[in-house]
TILO-292738 format. One record per residue: residue number from 1; x, y, z of N, C-alpha, C, O in turn; residue in one letter. Coordinates in steps of 0.2 Angstrom, whole numbers, plus 5000, padded with zeros to 4 digits. Layout:
BEGIN
ZADO     i    n.x    n.y    n.z   ca.x   ca.y   ca.z    c.x    c.y    c.z    o.x    o.y    o.z   aa
ZADO   NUM      X      Y      Z      X      Y      Z      X      Y      Z      X      Y      Z    A
...
This chain:
BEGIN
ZADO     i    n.x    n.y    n.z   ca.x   ca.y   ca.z    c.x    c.y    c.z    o.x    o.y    o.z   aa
ZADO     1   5004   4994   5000   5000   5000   5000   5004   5006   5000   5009   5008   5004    X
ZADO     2   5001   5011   4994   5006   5017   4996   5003   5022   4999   4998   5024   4997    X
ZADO     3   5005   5025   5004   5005   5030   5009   5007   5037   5007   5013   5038   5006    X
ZADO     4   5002   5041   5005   5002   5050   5002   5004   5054   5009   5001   5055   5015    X
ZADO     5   5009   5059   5005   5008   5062   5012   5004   5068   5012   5002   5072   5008    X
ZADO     6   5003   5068   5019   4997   5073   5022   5001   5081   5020   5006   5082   5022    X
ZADO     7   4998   5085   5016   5000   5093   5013   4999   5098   5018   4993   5099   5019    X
ZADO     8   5003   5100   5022   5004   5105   5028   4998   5111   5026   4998   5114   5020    X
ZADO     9   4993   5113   5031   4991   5119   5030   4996   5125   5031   5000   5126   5036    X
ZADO    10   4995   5129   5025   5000   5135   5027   4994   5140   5030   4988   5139   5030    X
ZADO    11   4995   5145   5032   4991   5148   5035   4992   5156   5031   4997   5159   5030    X
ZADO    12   4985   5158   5029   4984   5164   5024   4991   5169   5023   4993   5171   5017    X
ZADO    13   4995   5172   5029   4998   5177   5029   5004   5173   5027   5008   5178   5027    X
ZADO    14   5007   5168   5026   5012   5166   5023   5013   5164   5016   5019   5163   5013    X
ZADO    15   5006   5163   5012   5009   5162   5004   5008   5166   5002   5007   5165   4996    X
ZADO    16   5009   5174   5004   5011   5180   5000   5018   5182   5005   5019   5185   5010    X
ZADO    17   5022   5180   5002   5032   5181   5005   5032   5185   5003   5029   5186   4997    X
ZADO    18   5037   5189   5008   5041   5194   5006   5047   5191   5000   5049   5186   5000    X
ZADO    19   5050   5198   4996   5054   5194   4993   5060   5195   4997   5062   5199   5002    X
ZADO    20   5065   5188   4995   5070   5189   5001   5076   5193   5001   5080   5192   5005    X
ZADO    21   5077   5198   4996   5079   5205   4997   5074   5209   5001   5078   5213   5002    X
ZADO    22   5069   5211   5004   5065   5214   5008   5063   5211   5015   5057   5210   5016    X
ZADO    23   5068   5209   5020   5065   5207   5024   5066   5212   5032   5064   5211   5038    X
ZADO    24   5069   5217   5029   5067   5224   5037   5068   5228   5031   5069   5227   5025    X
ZADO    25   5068   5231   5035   5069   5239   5032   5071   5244   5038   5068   5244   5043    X
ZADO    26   5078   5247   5036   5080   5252   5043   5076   5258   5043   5072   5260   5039    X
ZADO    27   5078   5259   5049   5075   5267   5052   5074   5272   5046   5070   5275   5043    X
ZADO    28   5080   5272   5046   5080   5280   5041   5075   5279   5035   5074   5285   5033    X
ZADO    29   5073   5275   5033   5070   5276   5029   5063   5278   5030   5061   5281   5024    X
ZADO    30   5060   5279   5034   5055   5280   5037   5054   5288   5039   5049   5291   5037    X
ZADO    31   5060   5291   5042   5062   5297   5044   5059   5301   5040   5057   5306   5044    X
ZADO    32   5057   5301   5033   5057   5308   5028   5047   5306   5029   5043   5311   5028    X
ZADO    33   5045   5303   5029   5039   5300   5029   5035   5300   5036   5029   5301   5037    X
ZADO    34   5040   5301   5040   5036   5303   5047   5038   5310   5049   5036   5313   5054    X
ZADO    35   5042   5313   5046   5042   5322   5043   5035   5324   5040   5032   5329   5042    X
ZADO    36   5034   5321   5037   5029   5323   5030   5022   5323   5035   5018   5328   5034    X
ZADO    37   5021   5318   5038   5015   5318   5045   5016   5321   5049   5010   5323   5051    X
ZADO    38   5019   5325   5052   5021   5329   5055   5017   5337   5052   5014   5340   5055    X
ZADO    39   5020   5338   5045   5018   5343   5042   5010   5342   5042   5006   5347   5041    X
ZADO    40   5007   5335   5041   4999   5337   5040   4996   5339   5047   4992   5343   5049    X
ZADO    41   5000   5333   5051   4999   5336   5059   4998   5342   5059   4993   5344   5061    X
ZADO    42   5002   5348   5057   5004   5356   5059   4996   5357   5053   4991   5359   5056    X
ZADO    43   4995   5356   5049   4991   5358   5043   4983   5356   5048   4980   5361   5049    X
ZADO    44   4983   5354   5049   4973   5349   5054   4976   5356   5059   4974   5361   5059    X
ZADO    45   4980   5354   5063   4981   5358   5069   4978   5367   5066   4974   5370   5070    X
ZADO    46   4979   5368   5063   4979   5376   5060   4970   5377   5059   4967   5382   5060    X
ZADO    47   4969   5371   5058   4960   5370   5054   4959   5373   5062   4957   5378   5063    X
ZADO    48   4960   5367   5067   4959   5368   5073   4959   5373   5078   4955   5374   5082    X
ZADO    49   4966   5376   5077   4964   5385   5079   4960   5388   5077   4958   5393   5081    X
ZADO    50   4958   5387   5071   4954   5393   5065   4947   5392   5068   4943   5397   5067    X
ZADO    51   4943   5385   5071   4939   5385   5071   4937   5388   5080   4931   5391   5081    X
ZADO    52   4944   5388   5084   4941   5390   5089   4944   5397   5090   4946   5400   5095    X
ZADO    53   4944   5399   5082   4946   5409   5084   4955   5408   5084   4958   5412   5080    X
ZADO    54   4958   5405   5087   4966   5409   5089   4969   5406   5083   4971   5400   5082    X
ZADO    55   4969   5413   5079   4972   5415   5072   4980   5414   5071   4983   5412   5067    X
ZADO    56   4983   5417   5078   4988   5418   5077   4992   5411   5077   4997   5410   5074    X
ZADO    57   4990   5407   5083   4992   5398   5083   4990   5395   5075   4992   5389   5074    X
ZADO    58   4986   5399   5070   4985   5395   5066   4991   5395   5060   4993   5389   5057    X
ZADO    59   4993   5403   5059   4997   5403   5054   5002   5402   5055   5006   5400   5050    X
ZADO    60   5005   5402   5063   5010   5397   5064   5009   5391   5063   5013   5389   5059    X
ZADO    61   5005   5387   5064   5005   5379   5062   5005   5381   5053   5010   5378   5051    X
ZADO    62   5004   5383   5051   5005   5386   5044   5011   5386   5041   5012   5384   5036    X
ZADO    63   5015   5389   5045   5020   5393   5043   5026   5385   5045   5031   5384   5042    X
ZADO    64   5024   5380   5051   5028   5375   5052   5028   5371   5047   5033   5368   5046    X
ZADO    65   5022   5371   5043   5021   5365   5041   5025   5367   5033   5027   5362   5030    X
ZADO    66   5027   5373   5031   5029   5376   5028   5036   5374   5027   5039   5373   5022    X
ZADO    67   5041   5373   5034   5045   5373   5036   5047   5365   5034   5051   5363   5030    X
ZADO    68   5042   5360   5038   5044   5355   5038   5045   5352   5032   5049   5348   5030    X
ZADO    69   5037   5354   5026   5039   5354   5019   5045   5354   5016   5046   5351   5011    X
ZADO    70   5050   5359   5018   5055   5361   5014   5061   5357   5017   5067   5358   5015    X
ZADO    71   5060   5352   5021   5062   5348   5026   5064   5341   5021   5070   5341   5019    X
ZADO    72   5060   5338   5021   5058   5330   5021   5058   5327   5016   5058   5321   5017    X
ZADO    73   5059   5329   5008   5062   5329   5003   5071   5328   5003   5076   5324   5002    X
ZADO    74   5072   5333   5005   5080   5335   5006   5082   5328   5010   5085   5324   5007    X
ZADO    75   5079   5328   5016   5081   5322   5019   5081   5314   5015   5085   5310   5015    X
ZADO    76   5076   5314   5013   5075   5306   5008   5080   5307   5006   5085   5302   5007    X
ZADO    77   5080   5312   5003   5085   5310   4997   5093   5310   4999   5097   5308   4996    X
ZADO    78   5095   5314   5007   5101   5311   5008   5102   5307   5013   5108   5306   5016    X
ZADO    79   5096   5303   5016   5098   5298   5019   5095   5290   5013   5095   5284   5015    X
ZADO    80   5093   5293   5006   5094   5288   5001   5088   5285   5002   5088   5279   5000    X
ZADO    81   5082   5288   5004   5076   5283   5006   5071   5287   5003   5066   5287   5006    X
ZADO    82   5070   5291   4997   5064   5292   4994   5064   5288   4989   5067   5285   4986    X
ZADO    83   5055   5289   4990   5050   5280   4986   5046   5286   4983   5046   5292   4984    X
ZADO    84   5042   5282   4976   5036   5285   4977   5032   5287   4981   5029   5292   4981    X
ZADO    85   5030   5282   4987   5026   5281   4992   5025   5289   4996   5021   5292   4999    X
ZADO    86   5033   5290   4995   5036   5294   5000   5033   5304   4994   5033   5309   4997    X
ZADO    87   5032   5303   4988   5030   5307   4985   5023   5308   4987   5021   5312   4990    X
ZADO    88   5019   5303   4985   5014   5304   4984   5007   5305   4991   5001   5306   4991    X
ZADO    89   5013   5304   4998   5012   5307   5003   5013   5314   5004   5011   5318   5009    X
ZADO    90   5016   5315   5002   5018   5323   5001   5016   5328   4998   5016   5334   4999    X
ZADO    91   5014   5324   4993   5009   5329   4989   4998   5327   4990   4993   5329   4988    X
ZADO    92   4999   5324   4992   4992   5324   5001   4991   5328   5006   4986   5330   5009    X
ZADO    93   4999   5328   5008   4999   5333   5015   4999   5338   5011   4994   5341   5012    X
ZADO    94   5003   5341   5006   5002   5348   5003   4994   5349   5003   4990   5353   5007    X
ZADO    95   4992   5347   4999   4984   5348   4996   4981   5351   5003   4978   5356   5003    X
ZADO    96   4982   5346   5008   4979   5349   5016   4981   5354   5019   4977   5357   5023    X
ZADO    97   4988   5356   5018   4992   5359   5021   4991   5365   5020   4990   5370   5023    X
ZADO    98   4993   5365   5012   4992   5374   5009   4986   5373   5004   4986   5377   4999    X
ZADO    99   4981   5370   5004   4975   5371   5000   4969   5369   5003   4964   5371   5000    X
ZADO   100   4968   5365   5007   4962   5367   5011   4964   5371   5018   4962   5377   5017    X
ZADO   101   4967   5370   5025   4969   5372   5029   4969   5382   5029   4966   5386   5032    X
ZADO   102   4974   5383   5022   4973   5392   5021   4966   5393   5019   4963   5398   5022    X
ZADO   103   4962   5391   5015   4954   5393   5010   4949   5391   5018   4943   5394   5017    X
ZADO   104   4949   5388   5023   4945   5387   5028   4948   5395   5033   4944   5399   5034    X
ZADO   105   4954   5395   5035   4956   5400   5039   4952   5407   5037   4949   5410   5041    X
ZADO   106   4953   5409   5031   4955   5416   5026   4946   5415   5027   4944   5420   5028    X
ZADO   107   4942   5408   5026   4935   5412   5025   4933   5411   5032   4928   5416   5033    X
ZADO   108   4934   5407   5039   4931   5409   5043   4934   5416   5046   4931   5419   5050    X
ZADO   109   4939   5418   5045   4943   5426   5048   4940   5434   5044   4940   5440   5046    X
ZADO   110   4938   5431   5038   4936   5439   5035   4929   5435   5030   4923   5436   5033    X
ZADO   111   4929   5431   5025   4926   5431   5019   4919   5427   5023   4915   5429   5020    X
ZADO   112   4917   5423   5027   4912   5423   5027   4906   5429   5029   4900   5428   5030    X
ZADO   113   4908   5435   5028   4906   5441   5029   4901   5441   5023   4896   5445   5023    X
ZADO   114   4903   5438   5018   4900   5439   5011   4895   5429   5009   4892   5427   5004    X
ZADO   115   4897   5427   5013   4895   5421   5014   4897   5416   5008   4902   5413   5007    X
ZADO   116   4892   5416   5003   4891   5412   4997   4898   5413   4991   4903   5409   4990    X
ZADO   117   4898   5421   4989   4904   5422   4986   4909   5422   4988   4913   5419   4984    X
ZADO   118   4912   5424   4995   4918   5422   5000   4920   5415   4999   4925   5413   4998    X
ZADO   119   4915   5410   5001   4916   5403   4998   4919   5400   4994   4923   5395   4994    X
ZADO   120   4916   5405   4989   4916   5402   4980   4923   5404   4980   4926   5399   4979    X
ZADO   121   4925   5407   4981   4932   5409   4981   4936   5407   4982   4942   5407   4980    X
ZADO   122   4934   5406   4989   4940   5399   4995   4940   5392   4990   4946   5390   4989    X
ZADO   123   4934   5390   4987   4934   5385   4984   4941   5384   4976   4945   5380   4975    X
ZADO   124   4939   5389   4974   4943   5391   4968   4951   5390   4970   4954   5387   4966    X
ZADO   125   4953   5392   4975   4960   5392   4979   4961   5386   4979   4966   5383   4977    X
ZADO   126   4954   5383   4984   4958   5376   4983   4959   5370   4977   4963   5366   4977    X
ZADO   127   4955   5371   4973   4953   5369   4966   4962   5372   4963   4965   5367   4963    X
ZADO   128   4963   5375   4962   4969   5378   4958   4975   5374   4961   4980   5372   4958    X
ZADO   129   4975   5375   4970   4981   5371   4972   4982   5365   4968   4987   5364   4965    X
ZADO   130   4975   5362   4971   4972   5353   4968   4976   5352   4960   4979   5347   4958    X
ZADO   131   4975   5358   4957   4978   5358   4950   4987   5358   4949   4990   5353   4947    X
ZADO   132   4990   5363   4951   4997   5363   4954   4999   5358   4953   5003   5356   4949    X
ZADO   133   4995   5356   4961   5000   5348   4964   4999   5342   4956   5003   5338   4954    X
ZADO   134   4996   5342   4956   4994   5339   4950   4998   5339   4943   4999   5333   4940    X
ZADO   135   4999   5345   4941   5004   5345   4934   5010   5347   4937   5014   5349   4932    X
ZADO   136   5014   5346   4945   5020   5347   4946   5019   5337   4946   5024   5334   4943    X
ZADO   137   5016   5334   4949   5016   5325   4949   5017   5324   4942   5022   5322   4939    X
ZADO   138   5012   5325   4939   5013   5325   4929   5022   5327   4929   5026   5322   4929    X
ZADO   139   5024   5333   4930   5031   5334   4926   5036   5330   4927   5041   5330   4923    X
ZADO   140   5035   5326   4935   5040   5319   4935   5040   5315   4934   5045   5312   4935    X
ZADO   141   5036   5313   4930   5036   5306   4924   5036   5309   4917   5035   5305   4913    X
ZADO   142   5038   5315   4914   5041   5316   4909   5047   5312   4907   5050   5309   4912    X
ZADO   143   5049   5313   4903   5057   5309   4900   5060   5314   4893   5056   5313   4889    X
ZADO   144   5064   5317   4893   5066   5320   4898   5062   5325   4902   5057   5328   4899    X
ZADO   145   5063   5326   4908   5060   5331   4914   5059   5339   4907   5063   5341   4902    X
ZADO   146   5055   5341   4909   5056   5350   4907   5061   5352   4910   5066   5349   4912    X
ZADO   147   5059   5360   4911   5065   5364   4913   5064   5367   4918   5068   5370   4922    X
ZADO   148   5056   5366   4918   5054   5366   4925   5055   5363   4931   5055   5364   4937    X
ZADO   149   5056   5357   4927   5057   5350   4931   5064   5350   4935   5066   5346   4940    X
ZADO   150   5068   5353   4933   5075   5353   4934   5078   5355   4941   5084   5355   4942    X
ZADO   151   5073   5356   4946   5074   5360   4952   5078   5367   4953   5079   5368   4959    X
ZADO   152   5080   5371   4949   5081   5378   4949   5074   5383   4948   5073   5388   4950    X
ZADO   153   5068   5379   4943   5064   5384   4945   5057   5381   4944   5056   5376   4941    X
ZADO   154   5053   5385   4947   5044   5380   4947   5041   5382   4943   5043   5388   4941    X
ZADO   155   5034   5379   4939   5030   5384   4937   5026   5386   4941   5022   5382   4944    X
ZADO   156   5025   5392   4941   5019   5394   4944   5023   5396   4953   5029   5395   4954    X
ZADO   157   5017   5398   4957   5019   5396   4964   5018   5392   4968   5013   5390   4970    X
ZADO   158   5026   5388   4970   5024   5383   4973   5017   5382   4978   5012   5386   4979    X
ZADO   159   5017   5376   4981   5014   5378   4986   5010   5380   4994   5005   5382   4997    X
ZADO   160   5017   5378   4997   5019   5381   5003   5019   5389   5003   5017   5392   5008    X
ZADO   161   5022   5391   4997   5023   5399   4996   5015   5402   4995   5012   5406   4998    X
ZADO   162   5014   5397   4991   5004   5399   4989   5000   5398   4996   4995   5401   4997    X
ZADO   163   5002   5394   5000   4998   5395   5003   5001   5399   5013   4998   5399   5018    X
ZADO   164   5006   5400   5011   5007   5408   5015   5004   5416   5014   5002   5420   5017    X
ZADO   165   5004   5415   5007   5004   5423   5000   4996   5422   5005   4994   5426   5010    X
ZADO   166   4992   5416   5002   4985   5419   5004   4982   5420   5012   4977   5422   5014    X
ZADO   167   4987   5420   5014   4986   5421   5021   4989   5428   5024   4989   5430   5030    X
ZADO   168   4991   5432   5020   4995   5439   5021   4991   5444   5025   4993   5447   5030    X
ZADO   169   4982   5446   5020   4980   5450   5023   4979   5448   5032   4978   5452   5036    X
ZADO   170   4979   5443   5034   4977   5440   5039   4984   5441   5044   4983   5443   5050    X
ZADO   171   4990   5440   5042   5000   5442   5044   4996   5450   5047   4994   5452   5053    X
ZADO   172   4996   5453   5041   4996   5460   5041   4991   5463   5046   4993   5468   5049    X
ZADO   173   4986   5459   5047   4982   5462   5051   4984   5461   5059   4982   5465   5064    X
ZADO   174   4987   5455   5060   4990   5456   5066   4994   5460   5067   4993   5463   5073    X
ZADO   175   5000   5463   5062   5002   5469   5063   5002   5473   5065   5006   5475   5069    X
ZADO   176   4995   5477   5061   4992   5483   5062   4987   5483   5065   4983   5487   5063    X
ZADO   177   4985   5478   5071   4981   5479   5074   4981   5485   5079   4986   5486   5082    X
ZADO   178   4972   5487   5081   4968   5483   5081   4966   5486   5073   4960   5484   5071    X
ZADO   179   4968   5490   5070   4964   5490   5063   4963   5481   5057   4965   5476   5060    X
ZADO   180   4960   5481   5053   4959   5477   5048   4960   5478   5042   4960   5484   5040    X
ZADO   181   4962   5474   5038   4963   5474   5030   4954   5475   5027   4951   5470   5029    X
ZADO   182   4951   5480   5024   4946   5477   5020   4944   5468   5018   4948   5463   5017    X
ZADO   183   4939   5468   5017   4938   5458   5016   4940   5462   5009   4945   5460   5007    X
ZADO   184   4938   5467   5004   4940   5465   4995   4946   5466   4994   4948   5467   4988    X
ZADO   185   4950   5465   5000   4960   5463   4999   4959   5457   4999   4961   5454   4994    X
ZADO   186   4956   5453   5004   4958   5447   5005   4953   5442   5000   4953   5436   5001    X
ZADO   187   4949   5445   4995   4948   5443   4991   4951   5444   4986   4951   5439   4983    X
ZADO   188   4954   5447   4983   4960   5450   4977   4963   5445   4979   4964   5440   4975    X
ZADO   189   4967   5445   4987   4973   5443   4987   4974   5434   4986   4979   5430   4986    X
ZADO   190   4966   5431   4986   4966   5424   4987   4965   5422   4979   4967   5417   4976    X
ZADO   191   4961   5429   4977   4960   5426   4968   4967   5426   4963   4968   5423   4958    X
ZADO   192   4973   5432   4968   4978   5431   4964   4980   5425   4961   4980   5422   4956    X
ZADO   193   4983   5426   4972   4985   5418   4972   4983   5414   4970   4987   5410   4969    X
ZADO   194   4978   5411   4969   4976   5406   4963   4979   5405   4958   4983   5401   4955    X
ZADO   195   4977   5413   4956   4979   5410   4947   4987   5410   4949   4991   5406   4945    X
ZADO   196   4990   5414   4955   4998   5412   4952   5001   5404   4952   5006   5402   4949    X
ZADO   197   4997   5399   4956   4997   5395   4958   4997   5389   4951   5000   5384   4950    X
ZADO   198   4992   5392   4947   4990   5389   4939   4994   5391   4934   4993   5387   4929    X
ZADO   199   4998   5395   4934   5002   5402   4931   5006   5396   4927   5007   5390   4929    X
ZADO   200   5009   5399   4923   5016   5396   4919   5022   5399   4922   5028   5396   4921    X
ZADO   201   5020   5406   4926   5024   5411   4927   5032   5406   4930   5031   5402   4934    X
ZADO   202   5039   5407   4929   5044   5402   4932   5046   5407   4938   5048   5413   4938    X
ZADO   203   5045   5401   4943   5048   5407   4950   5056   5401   4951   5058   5396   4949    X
ZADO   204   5058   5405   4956   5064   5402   4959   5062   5395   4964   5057   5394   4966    X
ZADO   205   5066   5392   4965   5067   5384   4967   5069   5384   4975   5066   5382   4980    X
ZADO   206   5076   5388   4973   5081   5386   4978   5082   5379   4980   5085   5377   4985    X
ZADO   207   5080   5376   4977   5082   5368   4980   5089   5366   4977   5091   5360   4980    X
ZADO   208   5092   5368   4974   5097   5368   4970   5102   5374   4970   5108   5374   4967    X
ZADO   209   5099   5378   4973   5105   5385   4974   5112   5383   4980   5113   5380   4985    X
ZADO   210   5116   5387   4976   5123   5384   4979   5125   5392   4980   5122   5396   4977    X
ZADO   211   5130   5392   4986   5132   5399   4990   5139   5398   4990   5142   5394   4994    X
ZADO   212   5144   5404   4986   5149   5404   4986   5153   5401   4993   5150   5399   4998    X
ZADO   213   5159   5402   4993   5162   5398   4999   5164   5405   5003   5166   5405   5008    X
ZADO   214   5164   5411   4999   5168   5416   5002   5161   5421   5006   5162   5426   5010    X
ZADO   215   5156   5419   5004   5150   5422   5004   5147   5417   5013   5142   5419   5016    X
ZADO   216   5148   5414   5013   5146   5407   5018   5144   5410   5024   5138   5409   5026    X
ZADO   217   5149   5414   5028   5149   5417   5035   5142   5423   5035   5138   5423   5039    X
ZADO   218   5142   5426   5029   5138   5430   5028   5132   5427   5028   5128   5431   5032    X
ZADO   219   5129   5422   5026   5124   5418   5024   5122   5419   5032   5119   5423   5034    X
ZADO   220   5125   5413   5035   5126   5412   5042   5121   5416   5047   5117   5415   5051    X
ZADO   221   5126   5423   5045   5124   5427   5049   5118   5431   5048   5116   5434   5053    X
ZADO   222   5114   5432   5043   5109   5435   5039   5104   5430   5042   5100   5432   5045    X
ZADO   223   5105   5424   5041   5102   5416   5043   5098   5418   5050   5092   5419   5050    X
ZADO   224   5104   5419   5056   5102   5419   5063   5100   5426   5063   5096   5427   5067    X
ZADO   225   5102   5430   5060   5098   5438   5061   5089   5437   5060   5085   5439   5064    X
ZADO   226   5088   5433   5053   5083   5431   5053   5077   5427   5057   5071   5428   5057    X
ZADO   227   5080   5422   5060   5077   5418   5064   5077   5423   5071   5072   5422   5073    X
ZADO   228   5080   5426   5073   5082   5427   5079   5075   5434   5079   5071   5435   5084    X
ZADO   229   5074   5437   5073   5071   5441   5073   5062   5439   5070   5058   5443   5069    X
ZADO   230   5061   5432   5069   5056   5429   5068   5054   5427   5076   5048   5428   5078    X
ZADO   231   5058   5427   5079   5056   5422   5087   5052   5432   5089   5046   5432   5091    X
ZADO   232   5055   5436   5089   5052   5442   5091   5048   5446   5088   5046   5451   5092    X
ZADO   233   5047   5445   5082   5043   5450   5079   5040   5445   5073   5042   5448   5068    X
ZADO   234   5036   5439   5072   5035   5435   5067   5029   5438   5062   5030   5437   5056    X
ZADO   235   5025   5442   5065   5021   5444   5058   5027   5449   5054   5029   5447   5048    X
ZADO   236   5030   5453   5057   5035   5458   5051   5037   5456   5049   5036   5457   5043    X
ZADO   237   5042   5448   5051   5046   5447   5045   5043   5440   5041   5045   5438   5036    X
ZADO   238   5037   5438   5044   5034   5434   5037   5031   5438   5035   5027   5434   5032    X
ZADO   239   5029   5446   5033   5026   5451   5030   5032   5451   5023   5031   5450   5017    X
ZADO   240   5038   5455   5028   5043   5455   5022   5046   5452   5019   5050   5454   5016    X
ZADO   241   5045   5445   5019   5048   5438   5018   5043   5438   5011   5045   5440   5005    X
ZADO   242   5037   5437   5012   5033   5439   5007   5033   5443   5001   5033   5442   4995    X
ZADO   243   5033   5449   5004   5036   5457   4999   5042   5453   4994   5042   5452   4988    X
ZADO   244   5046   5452   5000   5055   5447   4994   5052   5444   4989   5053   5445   4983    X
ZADO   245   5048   5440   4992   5047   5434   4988   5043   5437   4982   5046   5438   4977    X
ZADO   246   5038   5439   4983   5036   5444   4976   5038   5447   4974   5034   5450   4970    X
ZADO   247   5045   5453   4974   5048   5456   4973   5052   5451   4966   5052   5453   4960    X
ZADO   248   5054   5445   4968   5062   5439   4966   5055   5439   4960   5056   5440   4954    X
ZADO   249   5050   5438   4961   5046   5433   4953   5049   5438   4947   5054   5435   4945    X
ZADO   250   5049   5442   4945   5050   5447   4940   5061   5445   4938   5064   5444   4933    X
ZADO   251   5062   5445   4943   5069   5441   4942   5071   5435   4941   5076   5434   4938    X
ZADO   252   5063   5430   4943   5066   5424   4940   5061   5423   4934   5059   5418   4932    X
ZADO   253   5058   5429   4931   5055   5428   4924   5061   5429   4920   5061   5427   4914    X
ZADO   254   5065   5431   4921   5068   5438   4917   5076   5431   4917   5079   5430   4912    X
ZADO   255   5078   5429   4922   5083   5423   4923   5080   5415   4919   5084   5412   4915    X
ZADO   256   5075   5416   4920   5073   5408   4917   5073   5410   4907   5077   5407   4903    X
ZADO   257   5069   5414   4906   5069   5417   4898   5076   5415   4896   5076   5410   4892    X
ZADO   258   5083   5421   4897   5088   5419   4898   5093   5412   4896   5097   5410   4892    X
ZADO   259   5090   5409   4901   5093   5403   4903   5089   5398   4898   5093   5393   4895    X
ZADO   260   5083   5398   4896   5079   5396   4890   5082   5397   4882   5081   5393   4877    X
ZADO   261   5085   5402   4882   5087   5406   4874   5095   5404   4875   5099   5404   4870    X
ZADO   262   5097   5402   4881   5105   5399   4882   5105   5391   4879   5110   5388   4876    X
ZADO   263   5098   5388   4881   5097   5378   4877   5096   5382   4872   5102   5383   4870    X
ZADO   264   5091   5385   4868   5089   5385   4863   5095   5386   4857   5093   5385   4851    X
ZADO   265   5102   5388   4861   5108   5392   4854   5110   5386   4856   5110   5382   4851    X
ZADO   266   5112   5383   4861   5115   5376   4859   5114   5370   4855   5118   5365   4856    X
């Protein structure tokens, strides 16, 4: 007689193996993705201010998440652990972070005054972000990348930047309180920023700017003057920071053009 042998039950969670290159994964890898949560953390927490009134904890969580954004890329990429996974969280938290979070704040602080049109406009903001994030995802699976794509310059405004810009009249008003900006600034200022958000317009990157060696100490010092004087006086200088920043677009129109008609003779 022959004897069959009895076939082991395996149990569900073992006939989908890992493959045997993937069996941990270090820390670090993790690191720029638990940055990234962090920034939406700061992004909810802002909604969260906004809803119980304290404006000014809002734009800071605002202005953090802004920070950490500019954070958590850089890092993947030198501690060698960016994935897509790691993109496509990030462009999630953005969406929450600078384009619902600011269009909730901006309409519970001035634009529900106008109710339905106030709205309509917050919506448009966030519609336009939604679009942004969207054709900068598109530009990274081009082959070759545009010239956008190259990390010296964006199209349009980023949007960390877009969604600081639309929160300005709101900066300013802390400033000059106890006065107010009219609500038809903070209408203006929310419809701009949209469209610059959609814009073609090429702004500067910096993610790729490099600082002479002789220039360094300067840097440095300008660095800690800045911060030092954000810790004491943060509406002025995220006011003026602002002004900069729209001041630089006309310079990096006028740089990118340039730098376009330099491939084009090549």
């Amino acid at each position: 007689m022959v004897k069959f042998a009895k076939k082991k039950k395996t149990s569900p969670l073992t006939k989908r193996a890992l493959p045997k290159n993937i069996k941990e994964l270090p820390f670090n890898r993790f690191i720029p993705n638990l940055i990234t949560l962090a920034t939406l953390c700061a992004g909810l927490s802002a909604i969260r201010f906004g809803l119980v009134h304290q404006w000014e904890y809002a734009i800071l969580a605002i202005a953090i998440a802004a920070i950490l954004d500019g954070m958590d890329g850089r890092i993947a990429r030198f501690l060698g652990a960016a994935s897509r996974f790691g993109a496509e969280l990030d462009s999630l938290a953005d969406f929450c972070n600078f384009g619902i979070a600011p269009a909730i704040l901006v309409y519970l602080y001035q634009l529900d005054h106008v109710d339905r049109f106030g709205w309509l406009i917050c919506l448009f903001f966030s519609m336009c972000m939604a679009l942004r994030l969207a054709r900068f995802n598109a530009f990274l699976e081009e082959t070759p990348p545009p010239l956008f794509a190259t990390g010296k310059f964006f199209m349009g405004v980023p949007a960390p930047a877009g969604g600081l810009l639309v929160c300005m009249p709101m900066i300013i008003d802390f400033q000059i309180y106890p006065f107010k900006v009219p609500f038809i600034i903070h209408m203006a200022v929310v419809f701009t920023t949209a469209c610059l958000l959609i814009s073609r317009i090429p702004t500067f990157s910096f993610k790729k700017g490099v600082i002479p060696r002789n220039l360094a100490l300067p840097v440095f010092v300008i660095a800690g003057v800045v911060v030092a004087s954000f810790i004491m006086v943060p509406w002025l200088i995220l006011s003026l920071l602002a002004f900069v920043y729209i001041g630089l677009i006309p310079l990096s129109i006028r740089h990118y053009n340039q730098l376009e008609k330099e491939l084009q003779l090549s």
